[in-house]
C-alpha positions in Angstrom: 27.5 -91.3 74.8 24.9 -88.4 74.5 26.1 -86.7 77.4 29.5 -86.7 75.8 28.2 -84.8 73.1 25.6 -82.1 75.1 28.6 -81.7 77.4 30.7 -79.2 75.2 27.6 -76.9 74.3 26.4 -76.8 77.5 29.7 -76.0 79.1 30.1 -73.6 76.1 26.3 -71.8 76.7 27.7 -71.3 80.7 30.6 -69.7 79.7 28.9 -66.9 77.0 26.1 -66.4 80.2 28.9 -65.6 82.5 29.1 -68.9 84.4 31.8 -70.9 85.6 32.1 -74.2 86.9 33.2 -74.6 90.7 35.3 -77.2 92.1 31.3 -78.7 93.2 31.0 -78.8 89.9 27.6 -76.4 89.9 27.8 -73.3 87.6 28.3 -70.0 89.4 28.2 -66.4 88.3 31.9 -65.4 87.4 33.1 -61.7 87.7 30.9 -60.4 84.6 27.7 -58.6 84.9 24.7 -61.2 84.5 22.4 -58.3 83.3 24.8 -57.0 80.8 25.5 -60.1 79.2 22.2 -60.6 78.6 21.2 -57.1 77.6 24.1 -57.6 75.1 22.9 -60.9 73.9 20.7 -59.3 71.9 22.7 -56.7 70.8 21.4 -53.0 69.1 24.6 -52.4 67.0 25.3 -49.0 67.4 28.6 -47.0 65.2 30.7 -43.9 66.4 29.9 -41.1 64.7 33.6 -39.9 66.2 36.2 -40.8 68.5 34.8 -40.7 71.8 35.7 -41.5 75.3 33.5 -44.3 77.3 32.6 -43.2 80.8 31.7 -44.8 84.2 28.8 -42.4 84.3 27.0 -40.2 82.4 29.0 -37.6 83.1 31.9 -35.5 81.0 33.7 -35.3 84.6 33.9 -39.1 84.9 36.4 -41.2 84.3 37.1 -42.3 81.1 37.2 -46.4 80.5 38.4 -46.4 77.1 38.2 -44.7 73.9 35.4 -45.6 71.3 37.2 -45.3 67.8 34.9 -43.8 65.0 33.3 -45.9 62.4 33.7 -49.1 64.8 30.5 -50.9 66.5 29.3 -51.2 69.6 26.0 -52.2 71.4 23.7 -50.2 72.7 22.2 -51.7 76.2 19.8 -48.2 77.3 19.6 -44.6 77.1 19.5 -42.2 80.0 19.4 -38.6 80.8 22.8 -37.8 82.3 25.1 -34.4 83.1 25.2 -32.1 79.9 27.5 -31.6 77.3 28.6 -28.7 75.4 30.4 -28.9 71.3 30.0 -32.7 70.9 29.8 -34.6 68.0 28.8 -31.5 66.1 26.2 -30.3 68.9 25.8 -27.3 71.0 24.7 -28.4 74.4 22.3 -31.8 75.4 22.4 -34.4 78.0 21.3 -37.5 77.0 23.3 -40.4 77.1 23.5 -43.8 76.1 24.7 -47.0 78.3 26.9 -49.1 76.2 29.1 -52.2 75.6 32.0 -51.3 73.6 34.5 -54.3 73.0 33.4 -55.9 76.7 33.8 -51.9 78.4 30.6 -51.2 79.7 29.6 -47.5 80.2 28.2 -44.1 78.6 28.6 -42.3 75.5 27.0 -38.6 74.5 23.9 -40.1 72.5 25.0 -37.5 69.5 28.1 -39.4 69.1 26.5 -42.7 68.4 23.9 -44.0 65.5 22.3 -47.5 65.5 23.9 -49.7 62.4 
């Protein structure tokens, strides 16, 4: 009877950690980034200051993932010095950059464009 009722959490704790059960039956990592969920779990909400695109890298000449809408949240996983910008968010010219999770796209964002909520 008790394992009937640890069962569901646990199974439920494996999924939100990225883990899936295998035909075994042992948990394996499924196609999401271990380190990012867990940077995540304990989330730094962060808000768009404007719209701004998400990138692969730190870079205004990388691809874009996704737009990040202004006044919606996000979570802030680390900041790094990356290519520079110019007449973003309001500022002339700077280059540092912050790594992101923005509704399960992970990637970069000029760090003027964002403020912690």
């Amino acid at each position: 009877m008790k394992k009937l009722l640890i069962a569901p959490p646990a199974a439920a704790a494996l999924a939100l950690a990225g883990f899936v059960p295998s035909a075994s039956g042992t948990a394996t990592a499924g196609s999401g980034d271990i380190a990012t969920v867990a940077a995540t779990a304990s989330c730094k909400s962060l808000t768009a200051l404007s719209t701004v695109h998400v990138r692969k890298s730190a870079s205004t000449k990388s691809t874009s993932l996704r737009l990040w809408y202004k006044g919606t949240k996000g979570c802030d996983i680390k900041g790094v010095d990356g290519g520079s910008y110019k007449n973003t968010c309001g500022i002339d010219s700077y280059h540092y950059w912050r790594k992101v999770n923005y509704r399960g796209t992970v990637g970069y964002v000029p760090n003027v464009c964002v403020k912690y909520s």
